[in-house]
N, CA and C atoms as a LAMMPS dump frame, in Angstrom:
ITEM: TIMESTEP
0
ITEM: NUMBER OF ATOMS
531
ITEM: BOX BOUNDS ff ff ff
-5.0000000000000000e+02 5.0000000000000000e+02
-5.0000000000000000e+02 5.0000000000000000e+02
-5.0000000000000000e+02 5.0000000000000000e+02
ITEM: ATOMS id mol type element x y z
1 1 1 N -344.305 292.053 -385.328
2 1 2 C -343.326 291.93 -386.38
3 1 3 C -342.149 292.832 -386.04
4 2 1 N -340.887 292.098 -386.238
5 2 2 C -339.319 292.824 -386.039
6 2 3 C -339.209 293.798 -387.701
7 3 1 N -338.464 294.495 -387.85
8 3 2 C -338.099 295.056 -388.549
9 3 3 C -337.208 295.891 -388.193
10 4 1 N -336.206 295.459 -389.405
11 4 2 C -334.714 296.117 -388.808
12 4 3 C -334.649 297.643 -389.379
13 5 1 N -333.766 298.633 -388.692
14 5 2 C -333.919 299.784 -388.88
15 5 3 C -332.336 300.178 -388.896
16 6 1 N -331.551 299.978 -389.892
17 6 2 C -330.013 300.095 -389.612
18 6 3 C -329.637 300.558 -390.691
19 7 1 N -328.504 301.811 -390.6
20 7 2 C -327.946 302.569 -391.552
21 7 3 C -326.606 301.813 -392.313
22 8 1 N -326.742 302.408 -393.293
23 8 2 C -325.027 301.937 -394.001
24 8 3 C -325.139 300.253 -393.827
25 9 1 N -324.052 299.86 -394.486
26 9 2 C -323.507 298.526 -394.507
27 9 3 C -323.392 297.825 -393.24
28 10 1 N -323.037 296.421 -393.367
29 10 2 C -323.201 296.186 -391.995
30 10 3 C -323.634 294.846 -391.357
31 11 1 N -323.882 294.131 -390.52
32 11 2 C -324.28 292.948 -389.414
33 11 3 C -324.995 293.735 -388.652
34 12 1 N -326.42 293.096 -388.197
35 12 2 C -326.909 293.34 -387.315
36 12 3 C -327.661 291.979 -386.556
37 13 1 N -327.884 291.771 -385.293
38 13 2 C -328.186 290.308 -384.849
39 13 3 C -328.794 290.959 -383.693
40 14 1 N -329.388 290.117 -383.249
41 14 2 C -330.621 289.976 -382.042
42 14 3 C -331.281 288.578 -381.872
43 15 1 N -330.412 287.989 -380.506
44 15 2 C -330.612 287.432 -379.676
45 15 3 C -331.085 286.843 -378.287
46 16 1 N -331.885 285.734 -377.864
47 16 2 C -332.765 285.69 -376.792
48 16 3 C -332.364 284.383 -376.535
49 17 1 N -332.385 284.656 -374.834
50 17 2 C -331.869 283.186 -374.136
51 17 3 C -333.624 282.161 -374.561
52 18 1 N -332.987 281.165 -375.275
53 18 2 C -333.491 279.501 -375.365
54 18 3 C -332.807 278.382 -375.119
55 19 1 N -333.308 277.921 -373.891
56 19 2 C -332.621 276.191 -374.333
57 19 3 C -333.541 275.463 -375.08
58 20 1 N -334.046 275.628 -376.106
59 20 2 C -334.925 275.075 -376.87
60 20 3 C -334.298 273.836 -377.917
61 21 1 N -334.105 272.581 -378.026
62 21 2 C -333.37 271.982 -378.651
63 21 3 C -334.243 271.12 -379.352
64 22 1 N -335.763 270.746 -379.689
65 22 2 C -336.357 270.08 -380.084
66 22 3 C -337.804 270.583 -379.921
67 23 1 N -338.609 270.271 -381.247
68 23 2 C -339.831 270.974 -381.483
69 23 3 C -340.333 271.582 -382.593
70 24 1 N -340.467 273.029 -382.855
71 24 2 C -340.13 273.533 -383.67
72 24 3 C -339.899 274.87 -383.821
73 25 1 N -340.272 275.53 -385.14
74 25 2 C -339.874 276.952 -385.079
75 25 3 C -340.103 277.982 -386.197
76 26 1 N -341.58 278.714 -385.968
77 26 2 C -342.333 278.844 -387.217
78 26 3 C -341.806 280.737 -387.073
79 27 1 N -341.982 280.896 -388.201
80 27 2 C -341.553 282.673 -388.679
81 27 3 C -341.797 283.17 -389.873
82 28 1 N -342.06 283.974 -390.232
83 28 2 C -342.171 284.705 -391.685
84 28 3 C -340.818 285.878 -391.506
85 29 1 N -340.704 285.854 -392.827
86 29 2 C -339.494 286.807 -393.302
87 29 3 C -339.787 287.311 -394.725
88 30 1 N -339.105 288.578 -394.591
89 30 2 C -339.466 289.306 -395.935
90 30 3 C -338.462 289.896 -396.081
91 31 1 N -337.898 289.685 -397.228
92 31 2 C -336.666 290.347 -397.67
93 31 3 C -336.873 290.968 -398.909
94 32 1 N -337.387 292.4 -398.608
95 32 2 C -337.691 293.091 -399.676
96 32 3 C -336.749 293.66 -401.045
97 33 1 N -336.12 292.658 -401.371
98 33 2 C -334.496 292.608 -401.954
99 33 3 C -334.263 291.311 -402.872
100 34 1 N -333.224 291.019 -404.013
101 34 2 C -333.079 289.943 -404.274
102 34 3 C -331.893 289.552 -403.328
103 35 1 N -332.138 288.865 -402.523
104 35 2 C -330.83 287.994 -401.346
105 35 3 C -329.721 287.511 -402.167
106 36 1 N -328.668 288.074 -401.191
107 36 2 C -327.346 287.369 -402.053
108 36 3 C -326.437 286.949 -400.762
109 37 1 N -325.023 286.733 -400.757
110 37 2 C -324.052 286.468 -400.239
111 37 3 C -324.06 287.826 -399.241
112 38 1 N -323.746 289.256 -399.958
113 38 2 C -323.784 290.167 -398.876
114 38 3 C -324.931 290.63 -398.679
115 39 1 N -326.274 290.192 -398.802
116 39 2 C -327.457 290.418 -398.081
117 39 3 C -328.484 289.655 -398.072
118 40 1 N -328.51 289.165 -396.536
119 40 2 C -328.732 287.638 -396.667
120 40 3 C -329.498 287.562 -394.956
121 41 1 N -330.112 286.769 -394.486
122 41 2 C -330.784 286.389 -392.87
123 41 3 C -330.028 285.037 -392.373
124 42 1 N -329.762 285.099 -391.53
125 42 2 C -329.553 283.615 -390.97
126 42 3 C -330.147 283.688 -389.421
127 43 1 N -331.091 282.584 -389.537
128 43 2 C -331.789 282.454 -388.599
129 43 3 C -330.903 281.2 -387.472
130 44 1 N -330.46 281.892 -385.976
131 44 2 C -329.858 280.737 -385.366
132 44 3 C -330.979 280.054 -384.462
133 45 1 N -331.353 279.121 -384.718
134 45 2 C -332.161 278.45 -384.13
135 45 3 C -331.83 277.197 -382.398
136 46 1 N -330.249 276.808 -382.849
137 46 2 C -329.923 276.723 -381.876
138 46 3 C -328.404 277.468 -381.564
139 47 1 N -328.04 278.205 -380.745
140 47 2 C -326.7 278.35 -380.51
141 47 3 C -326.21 278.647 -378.993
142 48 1 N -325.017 278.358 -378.638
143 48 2 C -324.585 277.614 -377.204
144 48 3 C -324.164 279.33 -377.086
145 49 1 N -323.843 280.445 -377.618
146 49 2 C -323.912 281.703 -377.085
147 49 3 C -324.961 282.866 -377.284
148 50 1 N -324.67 284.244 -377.113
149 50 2 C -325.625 284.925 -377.185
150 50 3 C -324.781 285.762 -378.14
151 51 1 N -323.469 285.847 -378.614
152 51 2 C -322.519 286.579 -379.58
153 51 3 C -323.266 285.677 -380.896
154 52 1 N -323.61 286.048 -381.203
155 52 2 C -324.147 285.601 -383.505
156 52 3 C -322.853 285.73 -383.688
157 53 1 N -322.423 286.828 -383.575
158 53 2 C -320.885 286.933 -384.048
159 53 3 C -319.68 286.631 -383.88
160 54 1 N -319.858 285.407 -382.536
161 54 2 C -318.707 285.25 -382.083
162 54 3 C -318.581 283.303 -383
163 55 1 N -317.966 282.653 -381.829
164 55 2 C -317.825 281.405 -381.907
165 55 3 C -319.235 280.222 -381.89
166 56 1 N -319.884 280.687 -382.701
167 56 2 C -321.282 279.835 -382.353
168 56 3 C -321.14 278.106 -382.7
169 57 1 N -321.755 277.387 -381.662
170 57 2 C -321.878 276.09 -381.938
171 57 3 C -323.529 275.781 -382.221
172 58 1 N -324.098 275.63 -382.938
173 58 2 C -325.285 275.21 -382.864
174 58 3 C -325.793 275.038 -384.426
175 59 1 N -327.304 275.807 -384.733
176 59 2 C -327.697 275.065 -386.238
177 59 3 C -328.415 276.507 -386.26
178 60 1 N -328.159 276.725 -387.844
179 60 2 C -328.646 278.028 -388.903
180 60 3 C -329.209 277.714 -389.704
181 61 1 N -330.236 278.651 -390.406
182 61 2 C -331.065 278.833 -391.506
183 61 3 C -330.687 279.821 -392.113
184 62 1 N -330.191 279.531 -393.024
185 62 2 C -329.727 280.574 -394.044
186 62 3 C -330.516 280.478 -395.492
187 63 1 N -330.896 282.245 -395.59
188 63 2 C -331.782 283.059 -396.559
189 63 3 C -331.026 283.982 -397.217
190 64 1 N -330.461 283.8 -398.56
191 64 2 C -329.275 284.703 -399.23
192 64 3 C -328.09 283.828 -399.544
193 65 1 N -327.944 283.918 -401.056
194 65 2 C -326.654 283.449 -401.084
195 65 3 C -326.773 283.827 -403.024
196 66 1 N -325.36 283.791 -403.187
197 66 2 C -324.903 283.782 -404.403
198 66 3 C -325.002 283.076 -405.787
199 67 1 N -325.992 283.398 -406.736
200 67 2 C -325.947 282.546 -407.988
201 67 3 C -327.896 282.57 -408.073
202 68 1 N -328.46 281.552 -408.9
203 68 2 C -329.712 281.077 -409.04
204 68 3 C -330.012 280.287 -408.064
205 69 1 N -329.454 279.849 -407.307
206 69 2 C -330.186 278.06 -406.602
207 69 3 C -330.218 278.858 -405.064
208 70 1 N -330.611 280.023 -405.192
209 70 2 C -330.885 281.003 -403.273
210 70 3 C -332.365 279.779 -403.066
211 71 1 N -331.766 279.099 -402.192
212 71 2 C -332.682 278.458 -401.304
213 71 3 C -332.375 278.131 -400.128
214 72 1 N -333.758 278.588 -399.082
215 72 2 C -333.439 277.935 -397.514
216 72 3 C -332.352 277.146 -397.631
217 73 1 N -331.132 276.767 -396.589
218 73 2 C -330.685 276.227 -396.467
219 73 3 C -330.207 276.19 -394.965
220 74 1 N -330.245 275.064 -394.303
221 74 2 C -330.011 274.515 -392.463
222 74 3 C -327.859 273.789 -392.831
223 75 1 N -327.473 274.616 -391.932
224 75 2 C -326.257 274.385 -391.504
225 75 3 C -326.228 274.402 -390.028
226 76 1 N -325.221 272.657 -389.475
227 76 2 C -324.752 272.867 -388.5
228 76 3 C -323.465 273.742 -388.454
229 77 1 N -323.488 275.118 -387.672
230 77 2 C -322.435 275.55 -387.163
231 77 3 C -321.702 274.983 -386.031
232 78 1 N -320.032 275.312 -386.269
233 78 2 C -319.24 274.96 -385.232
234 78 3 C -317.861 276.07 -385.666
235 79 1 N -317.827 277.008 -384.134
236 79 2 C -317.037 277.425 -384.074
237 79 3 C -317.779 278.656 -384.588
238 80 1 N -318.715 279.28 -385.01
239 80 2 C -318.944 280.035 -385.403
240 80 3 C -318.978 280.146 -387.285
241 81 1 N -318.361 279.023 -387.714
242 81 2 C -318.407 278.351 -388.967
243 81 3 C -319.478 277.252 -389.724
244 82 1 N -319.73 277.598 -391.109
245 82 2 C -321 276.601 -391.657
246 82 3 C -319.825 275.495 -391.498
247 83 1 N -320.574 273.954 -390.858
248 83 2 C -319.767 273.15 -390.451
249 83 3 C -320.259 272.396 -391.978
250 84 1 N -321.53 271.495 -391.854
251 84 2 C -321.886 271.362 -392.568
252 84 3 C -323.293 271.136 -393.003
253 85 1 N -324.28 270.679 -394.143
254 85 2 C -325.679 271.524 -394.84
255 85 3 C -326.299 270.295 -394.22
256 86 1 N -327.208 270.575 -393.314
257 86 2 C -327.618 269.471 -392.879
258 86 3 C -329.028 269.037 -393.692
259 87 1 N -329.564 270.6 -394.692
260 87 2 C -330.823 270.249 -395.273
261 87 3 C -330.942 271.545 -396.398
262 88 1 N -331.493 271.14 -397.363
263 88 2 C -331.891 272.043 -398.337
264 88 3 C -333.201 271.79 -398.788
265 89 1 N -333.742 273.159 -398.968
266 89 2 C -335.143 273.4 -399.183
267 89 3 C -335.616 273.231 -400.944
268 90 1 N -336.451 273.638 -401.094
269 90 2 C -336.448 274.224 -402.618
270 90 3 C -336.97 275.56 -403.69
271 91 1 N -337.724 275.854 -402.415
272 91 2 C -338.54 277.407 -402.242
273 91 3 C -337.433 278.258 -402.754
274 92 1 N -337.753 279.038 -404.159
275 92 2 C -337.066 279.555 -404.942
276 92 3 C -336.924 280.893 -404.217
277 93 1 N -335.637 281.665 -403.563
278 93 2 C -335.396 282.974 -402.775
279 93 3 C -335.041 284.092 -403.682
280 94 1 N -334.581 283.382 -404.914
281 94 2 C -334.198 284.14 -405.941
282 94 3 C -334.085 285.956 -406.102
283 95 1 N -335.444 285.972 -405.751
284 95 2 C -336.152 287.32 -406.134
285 95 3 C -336.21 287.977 -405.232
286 96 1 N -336.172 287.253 -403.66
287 96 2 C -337.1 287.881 -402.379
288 96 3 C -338.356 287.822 -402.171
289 97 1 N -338.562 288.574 -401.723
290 97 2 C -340.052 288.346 -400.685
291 97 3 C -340.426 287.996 -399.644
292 98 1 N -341.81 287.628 -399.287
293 98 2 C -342.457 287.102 -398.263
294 98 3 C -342.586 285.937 -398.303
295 99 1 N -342.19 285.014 -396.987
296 99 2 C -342.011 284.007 -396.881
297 99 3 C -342.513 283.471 -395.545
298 100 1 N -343.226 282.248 -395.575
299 100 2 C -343.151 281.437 -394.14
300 100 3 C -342.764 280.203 -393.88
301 101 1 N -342.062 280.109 -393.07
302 101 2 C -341.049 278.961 -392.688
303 101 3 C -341.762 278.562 -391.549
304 102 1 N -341.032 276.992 -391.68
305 102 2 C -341.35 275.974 -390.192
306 102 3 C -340.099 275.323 -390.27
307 103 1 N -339.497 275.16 -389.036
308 103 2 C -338.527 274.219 -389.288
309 103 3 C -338.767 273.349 -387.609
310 104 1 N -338.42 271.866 -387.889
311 104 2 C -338.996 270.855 -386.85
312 104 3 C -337.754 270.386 -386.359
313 105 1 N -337.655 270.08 -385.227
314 105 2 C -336.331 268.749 -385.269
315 105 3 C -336.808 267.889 -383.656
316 106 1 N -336.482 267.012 -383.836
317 106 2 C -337.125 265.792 -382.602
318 106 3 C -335.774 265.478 -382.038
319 107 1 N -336.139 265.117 -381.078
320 107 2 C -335.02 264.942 -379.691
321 107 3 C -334.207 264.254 -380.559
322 108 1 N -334.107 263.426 -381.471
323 108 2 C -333.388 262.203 -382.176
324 108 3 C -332.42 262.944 -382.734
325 109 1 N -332.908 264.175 -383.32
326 109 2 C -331.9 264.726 -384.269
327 109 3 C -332.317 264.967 -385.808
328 110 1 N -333.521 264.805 -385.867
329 110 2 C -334.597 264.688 -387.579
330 110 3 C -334.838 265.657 -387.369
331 111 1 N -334.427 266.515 -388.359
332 111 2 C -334.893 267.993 -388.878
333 111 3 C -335.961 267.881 -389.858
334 112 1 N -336.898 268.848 -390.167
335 112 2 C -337.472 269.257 -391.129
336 112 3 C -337.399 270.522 -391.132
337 113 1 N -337.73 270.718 -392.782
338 113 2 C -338.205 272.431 -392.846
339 113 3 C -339.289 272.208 -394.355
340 114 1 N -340.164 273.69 -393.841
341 114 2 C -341.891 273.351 -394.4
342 114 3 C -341.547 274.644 -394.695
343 115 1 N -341.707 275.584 -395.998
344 115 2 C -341.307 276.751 -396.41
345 115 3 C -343.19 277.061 -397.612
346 116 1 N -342.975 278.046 -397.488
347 116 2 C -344.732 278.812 -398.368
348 116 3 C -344.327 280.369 -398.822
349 117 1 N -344.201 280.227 -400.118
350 117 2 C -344.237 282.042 -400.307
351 117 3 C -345.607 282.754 -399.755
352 118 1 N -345.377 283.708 -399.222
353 118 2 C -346.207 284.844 -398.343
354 118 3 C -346.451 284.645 -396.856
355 119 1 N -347.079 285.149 -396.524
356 119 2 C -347.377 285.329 -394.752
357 119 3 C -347.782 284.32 -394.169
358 120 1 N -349.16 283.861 -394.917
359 120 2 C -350.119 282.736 -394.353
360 120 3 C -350.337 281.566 -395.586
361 121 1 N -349.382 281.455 -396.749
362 121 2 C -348.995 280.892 -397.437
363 121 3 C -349.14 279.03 -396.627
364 122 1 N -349.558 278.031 -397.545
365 122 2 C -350.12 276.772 -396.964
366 122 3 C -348.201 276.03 -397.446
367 123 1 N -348.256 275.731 -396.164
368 123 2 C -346.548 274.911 -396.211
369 123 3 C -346.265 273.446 -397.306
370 124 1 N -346.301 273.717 -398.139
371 124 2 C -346.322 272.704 -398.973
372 124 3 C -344.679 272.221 -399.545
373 125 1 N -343.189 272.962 -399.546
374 125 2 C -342.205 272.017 -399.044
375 125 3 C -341.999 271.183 -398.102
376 126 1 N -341.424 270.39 -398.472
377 126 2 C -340.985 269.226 -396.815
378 126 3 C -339.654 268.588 -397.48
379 127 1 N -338.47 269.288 -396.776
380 127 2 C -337.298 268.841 -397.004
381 127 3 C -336.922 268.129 -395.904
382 128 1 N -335.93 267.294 -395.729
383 128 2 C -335.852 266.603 -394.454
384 128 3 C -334.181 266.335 -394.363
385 129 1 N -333.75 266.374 -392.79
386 129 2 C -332.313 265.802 -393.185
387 129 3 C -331.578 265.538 -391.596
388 130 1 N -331.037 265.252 -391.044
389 130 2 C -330.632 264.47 -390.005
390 130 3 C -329.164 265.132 -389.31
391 131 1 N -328.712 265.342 -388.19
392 131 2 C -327.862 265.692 -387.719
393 131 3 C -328.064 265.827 -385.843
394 132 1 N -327.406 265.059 -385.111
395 132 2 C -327.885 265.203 -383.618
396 132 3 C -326.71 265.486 -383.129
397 133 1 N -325.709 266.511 -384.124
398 133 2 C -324.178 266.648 -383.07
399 133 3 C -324.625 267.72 -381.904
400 134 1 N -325.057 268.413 -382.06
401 134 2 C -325.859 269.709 -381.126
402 134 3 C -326.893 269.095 -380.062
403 135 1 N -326.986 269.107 -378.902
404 135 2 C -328.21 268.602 -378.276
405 135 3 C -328.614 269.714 -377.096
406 136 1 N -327.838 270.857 -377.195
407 136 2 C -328.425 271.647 -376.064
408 136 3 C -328.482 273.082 -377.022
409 137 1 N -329.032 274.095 -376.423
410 137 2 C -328.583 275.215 -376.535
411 137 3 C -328.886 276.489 -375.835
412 138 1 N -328.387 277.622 -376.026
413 138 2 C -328.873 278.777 -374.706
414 138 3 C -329.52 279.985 -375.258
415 139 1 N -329.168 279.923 -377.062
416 139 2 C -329.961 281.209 -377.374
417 139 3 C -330.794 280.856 -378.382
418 140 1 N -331.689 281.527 -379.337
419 140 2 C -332.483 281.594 -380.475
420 140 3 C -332.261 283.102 -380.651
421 141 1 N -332.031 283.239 -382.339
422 141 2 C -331.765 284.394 -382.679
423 141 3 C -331.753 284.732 -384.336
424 142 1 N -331.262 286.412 -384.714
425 142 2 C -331.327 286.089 -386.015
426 142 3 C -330.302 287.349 -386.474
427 143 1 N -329.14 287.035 -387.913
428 143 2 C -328.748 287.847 -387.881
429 143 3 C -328.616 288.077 -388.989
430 144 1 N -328.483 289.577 -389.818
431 144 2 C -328.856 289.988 -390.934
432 144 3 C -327.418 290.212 -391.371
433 145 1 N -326.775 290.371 -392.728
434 145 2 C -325.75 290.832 -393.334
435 145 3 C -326.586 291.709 -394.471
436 146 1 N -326.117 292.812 -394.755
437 146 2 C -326.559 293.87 -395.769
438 146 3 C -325.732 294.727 -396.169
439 147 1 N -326.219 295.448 -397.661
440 147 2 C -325.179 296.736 -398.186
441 147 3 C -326.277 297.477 -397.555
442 148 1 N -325.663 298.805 -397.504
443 148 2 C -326.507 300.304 -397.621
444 148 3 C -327.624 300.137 -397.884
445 149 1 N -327.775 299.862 -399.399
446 149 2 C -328.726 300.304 -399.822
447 149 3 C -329.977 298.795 -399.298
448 150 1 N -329.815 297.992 -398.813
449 150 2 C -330.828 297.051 -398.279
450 150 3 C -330.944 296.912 -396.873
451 151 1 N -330.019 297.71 -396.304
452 151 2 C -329.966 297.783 -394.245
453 151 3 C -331.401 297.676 -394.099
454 152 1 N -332.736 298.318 -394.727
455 152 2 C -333.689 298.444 -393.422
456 152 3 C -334.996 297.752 -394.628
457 153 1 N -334.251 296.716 -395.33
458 153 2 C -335.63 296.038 -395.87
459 153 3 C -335.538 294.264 -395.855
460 154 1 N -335.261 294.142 -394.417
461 154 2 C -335.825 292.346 -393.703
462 154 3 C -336.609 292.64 -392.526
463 155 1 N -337.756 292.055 -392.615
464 155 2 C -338.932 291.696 -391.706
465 155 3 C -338.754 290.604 -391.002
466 156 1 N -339.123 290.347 -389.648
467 156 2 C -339.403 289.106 -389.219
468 156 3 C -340.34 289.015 -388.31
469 157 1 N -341.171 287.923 -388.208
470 157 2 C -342.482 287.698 -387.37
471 157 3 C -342.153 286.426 -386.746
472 158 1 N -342.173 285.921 -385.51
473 158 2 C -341.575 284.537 -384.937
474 158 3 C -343.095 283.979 -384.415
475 159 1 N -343.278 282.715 -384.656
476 159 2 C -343.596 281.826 -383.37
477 159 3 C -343.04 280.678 -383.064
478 160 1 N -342.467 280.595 -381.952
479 160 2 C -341.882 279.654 -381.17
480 160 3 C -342.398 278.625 -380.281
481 161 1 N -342.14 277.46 -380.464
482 161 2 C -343.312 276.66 -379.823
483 161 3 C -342.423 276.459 -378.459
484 162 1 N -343.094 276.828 -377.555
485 162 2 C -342.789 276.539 -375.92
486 162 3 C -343.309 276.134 -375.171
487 163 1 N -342.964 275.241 -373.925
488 163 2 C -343.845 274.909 -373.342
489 163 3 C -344.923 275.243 -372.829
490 164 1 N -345.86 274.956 -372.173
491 164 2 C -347.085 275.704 -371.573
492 164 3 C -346.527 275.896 -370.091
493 165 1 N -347.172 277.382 -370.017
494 165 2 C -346.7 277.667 -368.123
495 165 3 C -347.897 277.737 -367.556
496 166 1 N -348.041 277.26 -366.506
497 166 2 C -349.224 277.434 -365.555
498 166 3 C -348.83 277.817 -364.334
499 167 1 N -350.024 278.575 -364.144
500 167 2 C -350.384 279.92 -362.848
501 167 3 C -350.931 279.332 -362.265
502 168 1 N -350.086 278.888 -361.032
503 168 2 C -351.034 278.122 -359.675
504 168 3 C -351.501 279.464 -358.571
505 169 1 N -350.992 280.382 -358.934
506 169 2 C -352.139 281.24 -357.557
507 169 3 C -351.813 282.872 -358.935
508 170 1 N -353.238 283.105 -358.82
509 170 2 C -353.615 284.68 -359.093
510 170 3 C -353.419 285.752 -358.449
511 171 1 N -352.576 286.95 -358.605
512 171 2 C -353.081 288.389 -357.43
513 171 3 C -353.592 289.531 -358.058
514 172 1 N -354.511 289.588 -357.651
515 172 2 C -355.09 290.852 -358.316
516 172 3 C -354.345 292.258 -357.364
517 173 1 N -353.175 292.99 -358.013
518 173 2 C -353.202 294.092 -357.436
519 173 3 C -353.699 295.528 -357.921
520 174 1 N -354.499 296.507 -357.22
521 174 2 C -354.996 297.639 -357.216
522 174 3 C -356.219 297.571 -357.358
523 175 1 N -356.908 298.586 -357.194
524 175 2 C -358.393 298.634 -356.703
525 175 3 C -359.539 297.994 -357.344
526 176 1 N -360.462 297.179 -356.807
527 176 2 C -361.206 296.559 -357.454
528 176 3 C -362.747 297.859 -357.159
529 177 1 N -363.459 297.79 -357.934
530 177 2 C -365.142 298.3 -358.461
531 177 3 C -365.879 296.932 -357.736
């Protein structure tokens, strides 16, 4: 499990090269906070850089936003801008908490997302929604917006579905018994 550790106000993001563009993309998050506009997760699931902060082209999950209706919500970005909502959840964020997410999308361009309050919570949303402008990408990542007083209370736990690698020759180095 990630857990952010950051003072004062602020953006913080952490990013990892993926060309991952189809499959899926399971994680828990805990936002020990009620999520709003300025403290909020967006998960980039696909994006064509490794800057969160720069010009991103790809697709977000966004956790935090302003008013009663804080729910998951999937935006294609372009330009580093919500282009537009390609899917909405219904998993009430309202309050915060612990949460586990799945989100799917097939070579075609069919998204899903499968959302469960708590850790090991049984996925019982299924929102669905369509968009194939994006078909490549180079990173997977996630980036937090916060005040002060919420910098060091979002959790995250990833699993990423990847291909399988196989080991065609073994070396055992250093001394064997």
């Amino acid at each position: 499990m990630l857990q952010q550790h950051a003072e004062g106000a602020g953006t913080s993001y952490l990013s990892a090269p993926s060309n991952k563009a189809d499959g899926y993309w399971e994680f828990f998050i805990r936002m020990d906070f009620a999520p709003s506009e300025s403290n909020r997760a967006e998960i980039y699931l696909m994006s064509d850089i490794p800057d969160l902060n720069g010009a991103v082209n790809g697709y977000m999950l966004k956790a935090g936003e302003n008013g009663s209706g804080d729910v998951f919500r999937l935006f294609r970005i372009t330009n580093g801008s919500e282009d537009i909502e390609v899917l909405s959840g219904t998993t009430d964020l309202s309050s915060g908490g612990d949460f586990r997410v799945k989100v799917s999308r097939s070579a075609a361009g069919q998204w899903t997302l499968e959302a469960a309050p708590g850790y090991d919570g049984l996925l019982t949303e299924k929102a669905t929604g369509f968009d194939d402008t994006y078909t490549t990408a180079s990173h997977f990542g996630f980036k937090t917006t916060y005040t002060s007083t919420r910098a060091n209370r979002f959790s995250f736990d990833f699993k990423i579905d990847i291909p399988l690698v196989y080991i065609s020759q073994l070396e055992v180095v250093g001394e064997q018994e």
